[in-house]
N, C-alpha and C positions, 0 to 999 in steps of 0.2 A: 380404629374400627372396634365397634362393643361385640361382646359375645350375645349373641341370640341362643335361647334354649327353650324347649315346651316341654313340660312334666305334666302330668294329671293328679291334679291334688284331690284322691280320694275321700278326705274326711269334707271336703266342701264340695264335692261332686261337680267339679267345675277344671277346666283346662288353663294351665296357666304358661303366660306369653311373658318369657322374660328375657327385656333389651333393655344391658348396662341396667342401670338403677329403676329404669320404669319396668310395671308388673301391668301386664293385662290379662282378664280372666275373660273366660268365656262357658258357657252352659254346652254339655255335649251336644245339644242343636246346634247352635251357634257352629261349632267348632265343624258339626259337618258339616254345614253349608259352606264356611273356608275349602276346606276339603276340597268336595265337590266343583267351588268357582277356579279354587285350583286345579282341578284334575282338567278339568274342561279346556282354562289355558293352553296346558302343557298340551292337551290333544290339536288343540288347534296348532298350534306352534308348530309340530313335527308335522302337523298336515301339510300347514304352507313350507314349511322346509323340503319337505320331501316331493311336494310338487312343484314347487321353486328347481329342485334338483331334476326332475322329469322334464322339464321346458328343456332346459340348461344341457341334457343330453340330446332331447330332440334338434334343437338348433344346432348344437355340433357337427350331429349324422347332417341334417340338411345344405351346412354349408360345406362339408368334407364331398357332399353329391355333387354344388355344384359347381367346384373346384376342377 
């Protein structure tokens, strides 16, 4: 497995994406709209995890009722 890493390469005002030997750059636009599609993932994610976990106790209680 490569190491992945992001630095901000100041003198070319540009974000840079480094995995094992490939180099990819990006414009701070660019970079925030990664950002952003990421943050929105991760929100979505923990929504259905966490309401994945709401069902998951609701059907417990109801089947523990009609036990």
């Amino acid at each position: 497995m490569t190491d992945i890493c992001v630095y901000r390469d100041d003198a070319a005002n540009c974000v840079v994406l480094k995995d094992g030997e490939k180099l990819f750059t990006f414009t701070p636009e660019q970079w925030s709209v990664i950002c952003m599609a990421a943050n929105s993932d991760m929100e979505a994610r923990l929504y259905a995890l966490a309401h994945s976990e709401t069902l998951r106790i609701e059907r417990d209680m109801k089947w523990k009722e009609v036990k």
